[in-house]
ZANULUM-524133 format. One record per residue: x, y, z of N, C-alpha, C, O in turn; residue in three letters; residue number from 1. Coordinates in steps of 0.2 Angstrom, whole numbers, plus 5000, padded with zeros to 4 digits. Layout:
# ZANULUM-524133
X  Y  Z  X  Y  Z  X  Y  Z  X  Y  Z  Ala  NUM
...
END
This chain:
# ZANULUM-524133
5330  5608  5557  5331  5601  5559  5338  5599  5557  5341  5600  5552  Unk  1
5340  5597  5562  5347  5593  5562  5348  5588  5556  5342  5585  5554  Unk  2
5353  5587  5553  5355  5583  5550  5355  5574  5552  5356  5570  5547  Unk  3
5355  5572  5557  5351  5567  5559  5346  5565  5561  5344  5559  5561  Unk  4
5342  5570  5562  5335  5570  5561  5330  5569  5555  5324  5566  5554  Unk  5
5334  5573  5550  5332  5573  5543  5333  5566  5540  5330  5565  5535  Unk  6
5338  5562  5542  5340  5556  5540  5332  5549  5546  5329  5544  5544  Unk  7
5332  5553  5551  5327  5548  5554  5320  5550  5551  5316  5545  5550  Unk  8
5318  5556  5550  5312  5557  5547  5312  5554  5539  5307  5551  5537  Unk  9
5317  5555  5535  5317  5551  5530  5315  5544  5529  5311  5542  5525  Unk  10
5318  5540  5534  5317  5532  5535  5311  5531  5538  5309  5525  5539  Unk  11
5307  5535  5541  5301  5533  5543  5298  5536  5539  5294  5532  5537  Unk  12
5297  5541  5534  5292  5543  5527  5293  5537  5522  5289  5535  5518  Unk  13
5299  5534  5521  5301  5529  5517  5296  5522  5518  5293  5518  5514  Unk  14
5296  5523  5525  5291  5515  5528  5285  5519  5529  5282  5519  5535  Unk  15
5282  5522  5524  5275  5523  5527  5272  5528  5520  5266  5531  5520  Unk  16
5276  5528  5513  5278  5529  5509  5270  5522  5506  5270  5516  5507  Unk  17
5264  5525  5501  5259  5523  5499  5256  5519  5504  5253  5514  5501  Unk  18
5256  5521  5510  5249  5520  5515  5243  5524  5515  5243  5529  5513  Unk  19
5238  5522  5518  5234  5527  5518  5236  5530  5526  5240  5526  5529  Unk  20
5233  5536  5530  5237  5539  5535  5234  5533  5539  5239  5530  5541  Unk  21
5228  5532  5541  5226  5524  5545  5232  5520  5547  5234  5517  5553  Unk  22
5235  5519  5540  5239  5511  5540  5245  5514  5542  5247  5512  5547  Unk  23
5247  5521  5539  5255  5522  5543  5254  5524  5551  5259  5522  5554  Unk  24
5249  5527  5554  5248  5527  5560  5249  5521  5562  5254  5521  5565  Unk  25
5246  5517  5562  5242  5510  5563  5252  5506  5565  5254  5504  5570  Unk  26
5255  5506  5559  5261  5504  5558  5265  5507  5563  5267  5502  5567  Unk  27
5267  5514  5563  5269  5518  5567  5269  5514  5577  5273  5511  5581  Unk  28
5260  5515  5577  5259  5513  5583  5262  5505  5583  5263  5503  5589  Unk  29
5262  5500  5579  5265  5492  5581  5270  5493  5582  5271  5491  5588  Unk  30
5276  5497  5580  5282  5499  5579  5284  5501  5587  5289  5499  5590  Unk  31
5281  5504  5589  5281  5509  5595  5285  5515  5594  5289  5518  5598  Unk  32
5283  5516  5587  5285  5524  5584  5283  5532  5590  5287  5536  5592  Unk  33
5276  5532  5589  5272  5534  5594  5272  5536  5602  5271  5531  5606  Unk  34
5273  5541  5602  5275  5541  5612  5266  5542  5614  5263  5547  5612  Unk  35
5263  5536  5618  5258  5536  5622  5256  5542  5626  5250  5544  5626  Unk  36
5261  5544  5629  5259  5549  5633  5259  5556  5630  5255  5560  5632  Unk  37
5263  5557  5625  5261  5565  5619  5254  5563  5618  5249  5566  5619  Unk  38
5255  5557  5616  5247  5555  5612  5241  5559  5617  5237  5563  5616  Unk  39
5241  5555  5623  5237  5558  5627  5235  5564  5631  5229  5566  5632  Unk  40
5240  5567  5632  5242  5574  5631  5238  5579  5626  5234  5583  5627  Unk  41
5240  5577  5620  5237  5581  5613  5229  5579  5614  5225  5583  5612  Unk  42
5229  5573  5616  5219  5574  5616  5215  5577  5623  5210  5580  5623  Unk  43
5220  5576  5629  5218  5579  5635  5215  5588  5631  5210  5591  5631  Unk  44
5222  5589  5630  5221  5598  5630  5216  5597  5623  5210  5597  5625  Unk  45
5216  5595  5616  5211  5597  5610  5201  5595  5615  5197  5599  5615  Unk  46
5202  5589  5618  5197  5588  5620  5193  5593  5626  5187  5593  5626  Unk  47
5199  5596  5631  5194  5600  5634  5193  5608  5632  5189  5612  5634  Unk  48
5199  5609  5626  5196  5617  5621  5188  5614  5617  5182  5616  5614  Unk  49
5190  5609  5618  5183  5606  5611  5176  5608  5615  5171  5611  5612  Unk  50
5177  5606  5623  5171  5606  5628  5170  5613  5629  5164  5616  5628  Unk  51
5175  5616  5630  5175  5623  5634  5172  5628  5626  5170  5633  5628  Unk  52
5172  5626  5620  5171  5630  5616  5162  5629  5615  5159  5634  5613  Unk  53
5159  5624  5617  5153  5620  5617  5151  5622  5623  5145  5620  5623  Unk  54
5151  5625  5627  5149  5630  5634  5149  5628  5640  5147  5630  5645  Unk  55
5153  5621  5639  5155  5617  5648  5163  5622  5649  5168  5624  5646  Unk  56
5160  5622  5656  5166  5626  5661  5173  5621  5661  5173  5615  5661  Unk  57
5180  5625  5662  5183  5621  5661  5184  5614  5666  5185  5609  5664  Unk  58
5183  5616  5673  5183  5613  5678  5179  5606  5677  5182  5600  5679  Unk  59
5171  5608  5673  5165  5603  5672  5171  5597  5666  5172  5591  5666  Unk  60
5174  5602  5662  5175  5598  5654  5182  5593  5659  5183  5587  5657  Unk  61
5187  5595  5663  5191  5591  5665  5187  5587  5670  5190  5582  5668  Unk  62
5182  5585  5673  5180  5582  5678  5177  5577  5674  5179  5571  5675  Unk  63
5173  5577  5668  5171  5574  5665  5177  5570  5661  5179  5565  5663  Unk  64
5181  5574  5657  5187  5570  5654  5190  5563  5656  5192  5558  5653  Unk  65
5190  5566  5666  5194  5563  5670  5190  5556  5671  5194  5551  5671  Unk  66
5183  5555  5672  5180  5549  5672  5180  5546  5664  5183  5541  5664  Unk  67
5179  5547  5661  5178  5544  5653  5185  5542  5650  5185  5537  5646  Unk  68
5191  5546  5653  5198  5540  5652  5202  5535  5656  5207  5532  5655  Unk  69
5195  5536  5662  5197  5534  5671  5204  5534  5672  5208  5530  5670  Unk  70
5206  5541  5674  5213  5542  5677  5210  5549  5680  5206  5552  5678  Unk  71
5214  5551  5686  5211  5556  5687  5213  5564  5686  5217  5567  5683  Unk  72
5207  5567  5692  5206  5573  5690  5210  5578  5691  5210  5584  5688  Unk  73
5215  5576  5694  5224  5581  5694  5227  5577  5687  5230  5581  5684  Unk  74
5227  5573  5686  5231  5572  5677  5227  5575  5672  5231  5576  5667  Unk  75
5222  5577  5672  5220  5578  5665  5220  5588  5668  5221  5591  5664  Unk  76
5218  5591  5675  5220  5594  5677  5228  5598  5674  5228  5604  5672  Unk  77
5232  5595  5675  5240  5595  5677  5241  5596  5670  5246  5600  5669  Unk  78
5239  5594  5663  5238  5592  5659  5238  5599  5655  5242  5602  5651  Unk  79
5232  5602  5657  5226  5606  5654  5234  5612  5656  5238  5614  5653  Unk  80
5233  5612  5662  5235  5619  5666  5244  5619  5662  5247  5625  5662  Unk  81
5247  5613  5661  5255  5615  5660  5254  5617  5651  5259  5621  5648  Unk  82
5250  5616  5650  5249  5618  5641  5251  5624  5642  5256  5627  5639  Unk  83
5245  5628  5645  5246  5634  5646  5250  5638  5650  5251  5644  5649  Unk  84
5254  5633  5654  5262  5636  5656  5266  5637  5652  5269  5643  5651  Unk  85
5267  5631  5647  5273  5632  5644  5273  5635  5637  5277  5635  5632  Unk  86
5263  5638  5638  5265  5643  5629  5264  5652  5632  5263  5657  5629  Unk  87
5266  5651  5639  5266  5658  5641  5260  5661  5645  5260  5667  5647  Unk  88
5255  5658  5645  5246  5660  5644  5246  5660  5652  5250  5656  5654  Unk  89
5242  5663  5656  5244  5665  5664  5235  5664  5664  5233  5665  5670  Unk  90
END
């Protein structure tokens, strides 16, 4: 970690310093600390390992995914599949 980064993670443990994780989340997200689209990203992929490990096919677990965040089935798709691009997984 860069030396200004160390300076920017400081100031935000600083403002988030005796929170419970709730309130500094909570804080984080009014702030627009938070990038939205990481956020959804990290739930797309945890959520469809969560199905797939539960015995829905992955195809089933995106199709379903894809109606329950109403967004569609090439995003949550695109989603799944570039994870697995970019940690090497074919």
């Amino acid at each position: 970690m860069e030396q200004n980064e160390r300076k920017l993670v400081t100031v935000l443990l600083n403002n988030v310093r005796h929170k419970s994780l709730p309130e500094a989340v909570s804080m984080m997200w009014r702030q627009g600390l938070l990038n939205r689209s990481a956020l959804e990203r990290l739930y797309i992929t945890s959520e469809v390992e969560h199905r797939v490990r539960n015995g829905e096919t992955k195809s089933r677990a995106i199709e379903h995914l894809s109606k329950e965040m109403s967004c569609s089935y090439e995003k949550v798709r695109a989603v799944v599949y570039n994870k697995k691009l970019a940690q090497g997984i074919k």
